[in-house]
TORNU-561156 format. One line per field, with one value per residue (C-alpha): residue in three letters; x, y, z; residue number from 0; chain. Coordinates in Angstrom, 2 decimals. Layout:
% TORNU-561156
pavex = ALA|...
px = X|...
py = Y|...
pz = Z|...
loke = NUM|...
drendo = A|...
***
This chain:
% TORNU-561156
pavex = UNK|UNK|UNK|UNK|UNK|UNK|UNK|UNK|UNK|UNK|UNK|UNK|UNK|UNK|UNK|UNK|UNK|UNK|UNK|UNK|UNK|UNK|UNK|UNK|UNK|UNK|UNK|UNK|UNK|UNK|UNK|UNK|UNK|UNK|UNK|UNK|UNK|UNK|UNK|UNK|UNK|UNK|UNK|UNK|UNK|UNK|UNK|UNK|UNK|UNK|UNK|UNK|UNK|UNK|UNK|UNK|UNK|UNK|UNK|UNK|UNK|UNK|UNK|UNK|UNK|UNK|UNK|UNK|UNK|UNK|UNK|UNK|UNK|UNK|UNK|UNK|UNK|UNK|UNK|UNK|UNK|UNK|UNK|UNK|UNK|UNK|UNK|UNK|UNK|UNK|UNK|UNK|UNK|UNK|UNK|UNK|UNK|UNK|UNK|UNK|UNK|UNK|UNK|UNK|UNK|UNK|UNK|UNK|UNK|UNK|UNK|UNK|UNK|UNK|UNK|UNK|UNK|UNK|UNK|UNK|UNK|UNK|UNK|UNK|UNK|UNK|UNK|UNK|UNK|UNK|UNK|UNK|UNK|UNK|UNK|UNK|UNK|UNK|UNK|UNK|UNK|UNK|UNK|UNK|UNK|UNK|UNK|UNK|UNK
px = 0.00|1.10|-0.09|-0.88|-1.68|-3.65|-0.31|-1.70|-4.41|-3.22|-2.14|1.26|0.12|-1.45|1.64|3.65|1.31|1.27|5.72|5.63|3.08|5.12|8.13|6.56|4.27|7.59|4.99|6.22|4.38|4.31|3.11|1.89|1.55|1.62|4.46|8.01|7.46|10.26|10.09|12.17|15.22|13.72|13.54|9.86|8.99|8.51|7.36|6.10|5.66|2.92|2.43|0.26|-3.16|-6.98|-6.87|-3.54|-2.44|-5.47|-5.37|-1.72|-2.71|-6.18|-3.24|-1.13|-3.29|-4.13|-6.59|-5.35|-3.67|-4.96|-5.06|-5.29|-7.62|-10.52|-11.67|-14.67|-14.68|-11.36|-12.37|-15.16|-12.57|-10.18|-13.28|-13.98|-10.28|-10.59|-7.98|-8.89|-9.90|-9.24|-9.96|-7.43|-10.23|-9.83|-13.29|-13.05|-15.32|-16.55|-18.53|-21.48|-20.70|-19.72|-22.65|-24.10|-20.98|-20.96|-24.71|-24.10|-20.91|-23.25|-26.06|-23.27|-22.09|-25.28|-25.32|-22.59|-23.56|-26.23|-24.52|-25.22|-22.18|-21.65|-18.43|-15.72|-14.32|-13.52|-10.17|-8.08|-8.57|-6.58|-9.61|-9.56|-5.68|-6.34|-8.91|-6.78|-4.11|-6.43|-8.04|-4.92|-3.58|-6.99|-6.84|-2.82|-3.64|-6.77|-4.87|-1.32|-4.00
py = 0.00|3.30|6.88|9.33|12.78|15.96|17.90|21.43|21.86|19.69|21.28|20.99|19.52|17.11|16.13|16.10|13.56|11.52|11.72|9.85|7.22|6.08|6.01|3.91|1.56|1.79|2.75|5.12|8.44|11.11|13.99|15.60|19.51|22.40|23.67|22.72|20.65|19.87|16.47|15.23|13.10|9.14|6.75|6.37|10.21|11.91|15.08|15.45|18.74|18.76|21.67|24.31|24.15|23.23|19.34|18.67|17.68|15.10|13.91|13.09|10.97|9.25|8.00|6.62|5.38|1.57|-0.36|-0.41|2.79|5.15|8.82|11.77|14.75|16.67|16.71|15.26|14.94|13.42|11.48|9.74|9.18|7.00|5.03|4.23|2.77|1.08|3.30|3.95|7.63|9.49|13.24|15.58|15.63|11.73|10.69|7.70|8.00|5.07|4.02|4.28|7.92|9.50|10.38|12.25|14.34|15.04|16.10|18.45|19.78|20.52|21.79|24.42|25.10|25.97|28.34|29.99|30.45|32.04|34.74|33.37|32.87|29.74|30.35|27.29|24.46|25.93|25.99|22.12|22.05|20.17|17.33|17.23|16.57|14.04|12.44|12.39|10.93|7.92|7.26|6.75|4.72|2.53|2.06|1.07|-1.61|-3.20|-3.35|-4.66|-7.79
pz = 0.00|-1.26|0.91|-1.42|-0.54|-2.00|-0.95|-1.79|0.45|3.35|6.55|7.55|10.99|8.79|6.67|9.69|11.12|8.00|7.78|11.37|10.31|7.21|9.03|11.90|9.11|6.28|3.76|1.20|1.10|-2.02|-1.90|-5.29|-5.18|-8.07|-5.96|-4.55|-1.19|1.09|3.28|6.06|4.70|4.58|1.95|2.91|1.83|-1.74|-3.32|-6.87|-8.04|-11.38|-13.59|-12.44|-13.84|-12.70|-11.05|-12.35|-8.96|-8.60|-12.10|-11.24|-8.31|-10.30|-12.76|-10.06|-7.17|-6.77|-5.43|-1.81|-2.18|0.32|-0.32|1.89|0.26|1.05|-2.25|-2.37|-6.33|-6.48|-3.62|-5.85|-8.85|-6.49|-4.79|-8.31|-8.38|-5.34|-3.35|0.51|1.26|4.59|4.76|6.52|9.39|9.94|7.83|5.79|2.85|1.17|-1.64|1.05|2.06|-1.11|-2.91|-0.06|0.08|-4.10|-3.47|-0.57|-2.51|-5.74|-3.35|-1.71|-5.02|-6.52|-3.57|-4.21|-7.72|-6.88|-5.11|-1.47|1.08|2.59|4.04|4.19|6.60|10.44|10.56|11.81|15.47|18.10|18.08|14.49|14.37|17.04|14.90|11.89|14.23|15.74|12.00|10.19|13.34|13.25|9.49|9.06|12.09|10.07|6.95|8.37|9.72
loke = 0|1|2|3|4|5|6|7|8|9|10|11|12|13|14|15|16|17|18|19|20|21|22|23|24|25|26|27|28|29|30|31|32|33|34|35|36|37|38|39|40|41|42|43|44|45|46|47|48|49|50|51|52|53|54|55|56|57|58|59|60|61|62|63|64|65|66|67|68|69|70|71|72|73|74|75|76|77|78|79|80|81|82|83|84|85|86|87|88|89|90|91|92|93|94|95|96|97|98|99|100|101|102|103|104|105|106|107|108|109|110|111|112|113|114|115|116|117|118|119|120|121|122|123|124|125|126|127|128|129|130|131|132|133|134|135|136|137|138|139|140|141|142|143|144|145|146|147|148
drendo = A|A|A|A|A|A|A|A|A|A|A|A|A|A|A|A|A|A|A|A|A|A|A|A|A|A|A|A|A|A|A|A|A|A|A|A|A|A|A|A|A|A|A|A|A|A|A|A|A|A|A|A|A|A|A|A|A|A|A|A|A|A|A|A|A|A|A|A|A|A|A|A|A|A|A|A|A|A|A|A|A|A|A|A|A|A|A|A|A|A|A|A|A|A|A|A|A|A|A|A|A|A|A|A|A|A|A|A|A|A|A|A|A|A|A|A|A|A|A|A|A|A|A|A|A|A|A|A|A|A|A|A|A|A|A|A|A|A|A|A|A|A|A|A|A|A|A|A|A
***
């Protein structure tokens, strides 16, 4: 199993998070970004910078995910691409999504789009609390122990 991760939206606490678990699990790690990413010296830990451009990034990672793979994005369209591969999803808040939970999330991403569309705020995401870092922590922890069974 591969860790991919959505590298240009991901908080650093995240990344930093996700650098100790592939240590700990030896599971290489990349990190695909539209920018230049620096990672701690290990042979478990890459970068790939793509070109800049719309979904580059997650087009990159759609060509080169597995089944078993498991990805790291809040992208909830991307999200849907790799569940169609088979890859494993975890959002930077520590939510799995699944083939079960995915279409509820595309519909309330469509219904907040139309919002916005329409000229109405929604506002974004609160900003990655200490529980939500936790949470990330405990569901990447519960998920590498299930699949190392």
């Amino acid at each position: 199993m591969h860790i991919w991760v959505d590298a240009d939206a991901c908080p650093v606490v995240i990344k930093e998070i996700l650098y100790r678990a592939a240590q700990r699990w030896e599971r290489h790690l990349t990190l695909v970004a539209n920018q230049m990413l620096r990672t701690p010296p290990s042979p478990w830990l890459h970068a790939v910078q793509v070109p800049r451009g719309f979904d580059v990034a997650d087009d990159y990672i759609v060509q080169h995910a597995k089944a078993g793979d498991l990805v790291i994005t809040g992208d909830i369209a991307l999200a849907a691409q790799l569940l169609a591969g088979q890859a494993l999803v975890l959002t930077p808040r520590g939510e799995r999504l699944d083939a079960g939970s995915i279409g509820e999330r595309l519909a309330m991403r469509d219904m907040l789009e139309e919002l916005r569309g329409a000229g109405i705020e929604t506002g974004g995401p609160p900003p990655l609390n200490q529980t939500d870092r936790r949470d990330f922590a405990n569901a990447l922890d519960r998920l590498m122990v299930a699949l190392t069974r």
